[in-house]
C-alpha positions as CSV (number, residue, x, y, z in Angstrom):
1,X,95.5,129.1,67.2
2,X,93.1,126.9,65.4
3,X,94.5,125.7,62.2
4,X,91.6,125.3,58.9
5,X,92.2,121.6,59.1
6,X,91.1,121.3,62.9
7,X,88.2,123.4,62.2
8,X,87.0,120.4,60.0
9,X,86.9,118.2,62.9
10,X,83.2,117.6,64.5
11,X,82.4,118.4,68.2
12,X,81.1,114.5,68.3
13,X,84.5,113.2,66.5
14,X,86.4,115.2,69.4
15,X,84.7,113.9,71.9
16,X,84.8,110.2,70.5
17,X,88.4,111.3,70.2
18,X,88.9,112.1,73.9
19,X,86.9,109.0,75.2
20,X,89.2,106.6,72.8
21,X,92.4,108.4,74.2
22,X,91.5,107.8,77.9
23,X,89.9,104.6,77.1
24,X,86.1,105.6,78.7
25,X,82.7,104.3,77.0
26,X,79.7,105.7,76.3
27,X,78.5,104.0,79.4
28,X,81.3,105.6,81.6
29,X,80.9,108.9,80.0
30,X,77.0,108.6,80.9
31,X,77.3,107.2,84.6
32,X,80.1,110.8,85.5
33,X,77.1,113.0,83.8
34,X,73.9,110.7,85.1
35,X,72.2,110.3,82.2
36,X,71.5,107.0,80.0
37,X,74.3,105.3,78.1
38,X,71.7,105.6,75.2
39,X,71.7,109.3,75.6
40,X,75.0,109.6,75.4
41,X,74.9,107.0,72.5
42,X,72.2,109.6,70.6
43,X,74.7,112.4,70.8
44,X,77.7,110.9,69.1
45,X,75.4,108.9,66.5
46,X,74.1,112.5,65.6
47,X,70.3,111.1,66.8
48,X,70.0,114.2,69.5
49,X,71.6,117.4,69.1
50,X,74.5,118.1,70.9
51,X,73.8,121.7,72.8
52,X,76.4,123.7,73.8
53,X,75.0,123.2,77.9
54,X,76.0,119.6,76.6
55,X,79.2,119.5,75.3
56,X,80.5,121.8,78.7
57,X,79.0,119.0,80.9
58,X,80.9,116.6,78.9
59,X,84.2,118.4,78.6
60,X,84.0,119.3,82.3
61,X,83.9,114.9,82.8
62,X,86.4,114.3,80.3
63,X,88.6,116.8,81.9
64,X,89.0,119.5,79.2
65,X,88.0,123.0,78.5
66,X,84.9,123.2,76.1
67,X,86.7,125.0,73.9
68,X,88.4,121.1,73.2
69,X,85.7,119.7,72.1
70,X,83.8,123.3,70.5
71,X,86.7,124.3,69.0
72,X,86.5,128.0,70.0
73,X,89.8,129.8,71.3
């Protein structure tokens, strides 16, 4: 079960969460998914918008279920 608090937490600050906690950077992140590090750079600074295709492809390379970083149980 989600709690109210974690529903305050962003899909980008999960996922800069997850990359802090197993110590990968924006240009590891972008090399498993083959796209630019400035891509990846876009979607956490809030430049592009973070699509839901996304955030699976990025889960699936940080090694969660999309539901960790979408928050949706």
């Amino acid at each position: 079960m989600i709690t109210n608090w974690e529903k305050d937490i962003t899909p980008l600050d999960r996922i800069s969460a997850l990359m802090e906690i197993q110590s990968i950077t924006q240009s590891d992140l972008a090399k498993r998914l083959k796209v630019s590090r400035q891509f990846i750079s876009d979607i956490l600074n809030g430049k592009k918008t973070l699509s839901s295709a996304t955030a699976k492809r990025i889960a699936s390379a940080l090694g969660v279920r999309s539901s960790a970083i979408l928050c949706t149980l």
